[in-house]
Structure formats: C-alpha cells, structure tokens
N, C-alpha and C positions, 0 to 999 in steps of 0.2 A: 638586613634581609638575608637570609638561607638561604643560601645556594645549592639549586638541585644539583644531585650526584648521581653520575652514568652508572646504573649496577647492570650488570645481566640478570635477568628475570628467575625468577626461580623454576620456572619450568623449562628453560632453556638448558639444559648441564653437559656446558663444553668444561667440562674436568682438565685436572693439570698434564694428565696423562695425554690427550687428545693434543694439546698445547704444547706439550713435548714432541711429539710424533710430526709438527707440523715443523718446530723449530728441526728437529732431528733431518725432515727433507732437505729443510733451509741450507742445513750445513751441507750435505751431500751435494746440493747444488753448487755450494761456493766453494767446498773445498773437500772433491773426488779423492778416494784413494788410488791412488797410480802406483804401477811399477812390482818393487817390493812391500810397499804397503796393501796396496791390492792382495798382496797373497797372503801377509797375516791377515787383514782383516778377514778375508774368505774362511780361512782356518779355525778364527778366533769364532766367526758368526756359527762355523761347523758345529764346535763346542759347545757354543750358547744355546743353541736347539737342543743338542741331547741332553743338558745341563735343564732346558727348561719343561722338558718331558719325563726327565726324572723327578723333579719337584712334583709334575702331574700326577702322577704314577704315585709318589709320595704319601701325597696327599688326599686322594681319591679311595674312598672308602668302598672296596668293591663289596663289603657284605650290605652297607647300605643304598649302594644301584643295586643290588640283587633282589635287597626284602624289596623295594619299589617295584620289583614286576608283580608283587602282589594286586596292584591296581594295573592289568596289562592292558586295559584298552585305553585307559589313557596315554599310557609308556607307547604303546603302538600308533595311537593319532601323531605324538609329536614325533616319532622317529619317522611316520610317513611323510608328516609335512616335510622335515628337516632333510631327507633323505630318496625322496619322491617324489611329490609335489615341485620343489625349491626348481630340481633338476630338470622335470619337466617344461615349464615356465620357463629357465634359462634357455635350453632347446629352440623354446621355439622363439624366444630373441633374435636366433640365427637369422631370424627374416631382415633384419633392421640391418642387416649387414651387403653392403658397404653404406648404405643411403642415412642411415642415424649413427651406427658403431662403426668403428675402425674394428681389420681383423683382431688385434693385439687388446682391444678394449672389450671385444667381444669373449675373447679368450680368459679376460679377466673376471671378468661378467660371471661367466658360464664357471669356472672353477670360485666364485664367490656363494655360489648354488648347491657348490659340495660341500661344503665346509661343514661341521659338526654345530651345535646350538652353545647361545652360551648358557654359566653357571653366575654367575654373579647376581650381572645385570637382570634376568629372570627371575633372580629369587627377590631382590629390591623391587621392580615393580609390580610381581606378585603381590608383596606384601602391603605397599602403597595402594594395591586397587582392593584388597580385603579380600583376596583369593587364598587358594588352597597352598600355602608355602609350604609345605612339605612336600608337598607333591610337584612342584619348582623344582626342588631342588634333587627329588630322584630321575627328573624327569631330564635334566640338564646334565645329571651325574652320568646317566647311562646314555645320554647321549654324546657325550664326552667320548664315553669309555668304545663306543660302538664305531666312533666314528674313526678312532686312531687304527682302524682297520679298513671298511669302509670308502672315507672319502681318499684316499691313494688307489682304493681298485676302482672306486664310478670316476677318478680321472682319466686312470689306464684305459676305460671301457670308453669315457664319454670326449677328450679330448685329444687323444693317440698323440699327432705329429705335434698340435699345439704344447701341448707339456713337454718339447724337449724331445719329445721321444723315450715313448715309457720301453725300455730295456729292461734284460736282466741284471743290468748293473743299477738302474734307478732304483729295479726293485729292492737289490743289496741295500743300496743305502738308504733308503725309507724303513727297513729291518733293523738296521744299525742304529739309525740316527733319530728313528723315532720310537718303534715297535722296543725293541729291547733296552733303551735308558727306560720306558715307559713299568715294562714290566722287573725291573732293577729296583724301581722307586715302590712299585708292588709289595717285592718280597720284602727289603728293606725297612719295610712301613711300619713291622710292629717294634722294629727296634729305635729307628727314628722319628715316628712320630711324635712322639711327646716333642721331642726339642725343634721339631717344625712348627709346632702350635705355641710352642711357649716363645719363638721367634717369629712368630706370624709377621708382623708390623717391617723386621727386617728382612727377610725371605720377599718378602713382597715389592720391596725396592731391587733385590737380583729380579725379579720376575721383569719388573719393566725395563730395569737397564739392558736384560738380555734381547727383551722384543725390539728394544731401540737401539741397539747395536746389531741386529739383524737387518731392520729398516736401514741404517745409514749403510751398510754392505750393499745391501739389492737397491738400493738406490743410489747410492755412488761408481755400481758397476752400468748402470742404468744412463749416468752421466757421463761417463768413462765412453759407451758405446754408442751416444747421440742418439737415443730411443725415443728422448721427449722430444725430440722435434718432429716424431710423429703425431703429434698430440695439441691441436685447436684447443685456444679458449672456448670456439664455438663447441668443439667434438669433446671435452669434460662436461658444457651444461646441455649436452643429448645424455651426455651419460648417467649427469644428475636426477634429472628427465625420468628415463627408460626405470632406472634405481626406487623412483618416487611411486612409479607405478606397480613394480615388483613389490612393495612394499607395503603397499594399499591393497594387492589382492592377496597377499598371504595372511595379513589381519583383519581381510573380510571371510580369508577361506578357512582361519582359524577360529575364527569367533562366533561367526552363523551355523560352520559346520560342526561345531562342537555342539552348538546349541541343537540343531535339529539331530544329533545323535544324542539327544538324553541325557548328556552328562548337569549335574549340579550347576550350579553358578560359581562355586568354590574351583570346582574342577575347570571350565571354561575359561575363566582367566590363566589359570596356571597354562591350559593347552596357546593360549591365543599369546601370551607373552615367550613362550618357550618355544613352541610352533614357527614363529616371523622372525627369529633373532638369530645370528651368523656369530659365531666368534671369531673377534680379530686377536685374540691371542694363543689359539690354535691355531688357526689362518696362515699367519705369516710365515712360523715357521716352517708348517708343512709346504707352503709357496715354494721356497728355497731349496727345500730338496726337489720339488717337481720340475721347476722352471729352472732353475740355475741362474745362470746371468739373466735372466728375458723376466727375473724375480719383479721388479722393479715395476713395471708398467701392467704387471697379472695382478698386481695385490691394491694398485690405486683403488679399482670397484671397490673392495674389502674395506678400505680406509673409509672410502665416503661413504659407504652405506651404511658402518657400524655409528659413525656419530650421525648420520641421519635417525637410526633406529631408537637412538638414544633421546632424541627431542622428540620424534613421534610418540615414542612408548611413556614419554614423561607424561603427556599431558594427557594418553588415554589413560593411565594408570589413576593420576588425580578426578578427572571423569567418572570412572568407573566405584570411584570409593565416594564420589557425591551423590550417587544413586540411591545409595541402599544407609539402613541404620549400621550404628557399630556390630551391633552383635550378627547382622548377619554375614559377615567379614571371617568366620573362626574358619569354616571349612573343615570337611572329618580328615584326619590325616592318613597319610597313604603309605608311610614308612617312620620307622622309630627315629629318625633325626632331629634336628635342630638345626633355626637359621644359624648363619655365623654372625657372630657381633662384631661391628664396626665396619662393616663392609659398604664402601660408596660403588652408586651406583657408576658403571665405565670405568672401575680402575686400573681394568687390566683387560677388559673386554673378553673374557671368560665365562 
C-alpha cells in the first residue's frame, strides 16, 4: 500500500527565500555578532544596501514607470492606497497600544505602512487572477520609484523619536545609502543593462544574500542588545492578529473601491493586488538606515505580514481566475512592457 506524502499545498507558497530569512533569524539568535564582528558586519550590511539599491536603480526602467502614468487614475488609486490609506490605518493602530501592541511592535507596525508596494509578487498574482499585468507592473514600478523618496519623509513626518530620531545626519545617510546608489544604477542602466538581464538568475542570488545579510545584522544587534525579551509569544499572535486584519481591509478597500470607481475588471485586480501589498525587499533595507540598532524588532511586522500577503493573495488570485472565462483575463494594457519570465511568486519580496 502507498504511503501518503506530507507536501504543502499548492496555494500555500512559503518559498525558499522566506525559509531562509526564518533559518537567517535562527542563526542571529544562536550565534550574535559581538565586539569586532559587530562592526564589520554593520559595515558590510552598510554596503549590501547601497549595493542592493543600485541593482534597484539598475534595473528599473524609468521610461517604463513613466509611459504608465498614461493610465493615471489607476497609478493614483495604488500610490493612494500604498502611500495614504496603509498610513492612515497604521495611525490609528496607535489605539491598541499598550493593551494589544507593545510601543516597539507598534513602531514596527506603523513603519510597515510606509513601505513602497511590491514588483514581483503583484505582477504573479495579477496574472494568475487574469488581470491587467501590464498595469501591475507599471503600477509597482512607479511605486517603487516614488517610494525611495517618499517613505523616509512620511517616517520623518509620521514616527519622529520612534525612528531613531530623523536628523540631519539620518537624512545624510538615507541620500548616500539609498537615494544616490539608486540613482547611480539609473544612469549606469543603459550601459549595464544588458548584462544585468543576461545575469538575471545570478544577480538575483546577490539580491537575497544582500537582504539576508542585512536581516542577520539587525538581528544579531537585536540579540546583542536583549530587545526580544521584550517580546511574548502572546504579544507576536496580537501582532499576527492586528496584521490579519490590516490586511483584509486594504483588499476590501482595494477591490470594492476600485470597483465602485469604474475601473474594468482587468484594472481592479491589478489595483487590489498592488494596492494591499508591502515590499520586504525595500523594507529591510531602508529599516536599517531609519532605525539603526532598534532595526531588528521594527522590521518583524514586515517579515510576518509579507508571507501573510503571500498565502492570502495565492488563493484570492486562483479565486478570482475561477470566475471568469479565459478570454476575459487579457485586460487593455496600460504601458509598452512585458511580464518578466521566470519570476516566482515571493522571491525577493519586491
């Protein structure tokens, strides 16, 4: 007789990447850098951000976020949601504080709200639910590009002493370490791209070793400075909780509100997956310049919400494409691009 075999589900997609990021804590916990390792690793994490926002910048076809404002009321629903909406909502989270959040999970919470949308994962489930993937992907693109300005000022605006304390030196180094590798990989772009696309598959392995070697920093200084014993089993499932619910009204407020502004059905997915989605590979690293050491316990919300987003949005995506015949899946396109080929959904949380 066959013996059933344990698989994970197909609508489930805890990726290798998310698997890493969990082993990646693992190590931080058991084995912190101290002393003189603490200060290369800080050094080393410095470089891997401006290193991973030059690839950004690289890569990011500003003529193609640009022709997307041709469709600007769409480009404006999701930069409201991502940029508006998100922040508002975190705001008023403030309530659950101390009685459901801790101040520091609070703090993480509320800068999980800034964060820019992603690229990736939007354009996969787009295209799994037979939405408008072109317009995913301009839509993700200029949200990208909007936010590497953006979510460092509504931090400055919206968490002052929580972030560290936005200075004129923070500001320096959110210029240096993100703004200008970003706009390096810009100008660079017509010389180097070709050989960024022709190494796509390898580029993409620096892309996560970078973000996981940022994580085991902010989390090994996190370990270093006993931060998680502020932190209940009980006070992560509030957090999961509070997360669960942020989460359900951004894809009721994206999907109804799309619908009751007239947009197509092509358009409305592309707004309602783009709209509810946070990037944890923008995230992180801009965490590290904002928060410094306090990185570590600001970016958990980030962590669990993006693989939350990832099993939610699997299974409305396949939902959403059981609805309807194939053909009405094409959607008009909203900018001259192309999906990328080979791209899994969660690889890099972009």
């Amino acid at each position: 007789m066959r013996r059933p075999q344990l698989r994970i589900p197909s609508w489930l997609p805890v990726d290798g990447f998310i698997l890493a990021l969990v082993a990646t804590v693992g190590l931080a916990a058991l084995l912190p850098a101290r002393g003189t390792a603490a200060t290369v690793a800080d050094n080393a994490s410095t470089g891997a951000v401006a290193l991973l926002f030059f690839l950004y910048g690289a890569r990011l076809s500003t003529r193609e976020a640009l022709a997307g404002m041709r469709s600007w009321r769409l480009h404006l629903t999701v930069l409201a949601c991502t940029f508006v909406v998100f922040p508002l909502l975190g705001l008023a989270a403030r309530g659950l504080v101390p009685y459901v959040l801790t101040q520091p999970l609070y703090t993480g919470l509320l800068f999980l709200c800034l964060v820019p949308s992603t690229v990736q994962s939007s354009i996969a489930f787009t295209s799994i639910a037979r939405g408008n993937v072109a317009a995913a992907i301009c839509a993700g693109s200029f949200s990208s590009l909007v936010g590497i300005v953006l979510t460092p000022l509504l931090a400055a605006l919206l968490l002052g002493g929580d972030g560290g304390g936005f200075s004129a030196r923070s500001l320096v180094s959110i210029v240096f370490q993100l703004l200008v590798p970003f706009l390096a990989g810009q100008l660079l772009r017509r010389w180097i791209g070709g050989f960024l696309t022709r190494h796509k598959k390898i580029l993409g392995f620096v892309d996560r070793g970078s973000i996981l070697f940022v994580v085991y920093s902010a989390f090994s200084t996190g370990m270093v400075e006993g931060i998680w014993h502020q932190v209940s089993p009980w006070q992560l499932l509030s957090l999961l909780g509070v997360e669960a619910v942020l989460l359900a009204l951004m894809l009721t407020i994206t999907s109804y509100g799309s619908k009751k502004a007239g947009f197509p059905r092509g358009d409305r997915i592309a707004i309602t997956f783009a709209g509810s989605k946070k990037s944890l590979a923008a995230g992180l690293p801009m965490a590290t310049v904002l928060f410094g050491g306090g990185a570590g316990l600001a970016v958990l919300p980030l962590m669990l919400f993006h693989q939350m987003q990832l099993m939610v949005c699997a299974v409305l995506a396949k939902r959403y494409a059981a609805r309807v015949p194939e053909e009405a899946g094409a959607g008009a396109a909203t900018c001259e691009v192309r999906d990328r080929p080979g791209e899994k959904v969660g690889a890099s949380g972009r």
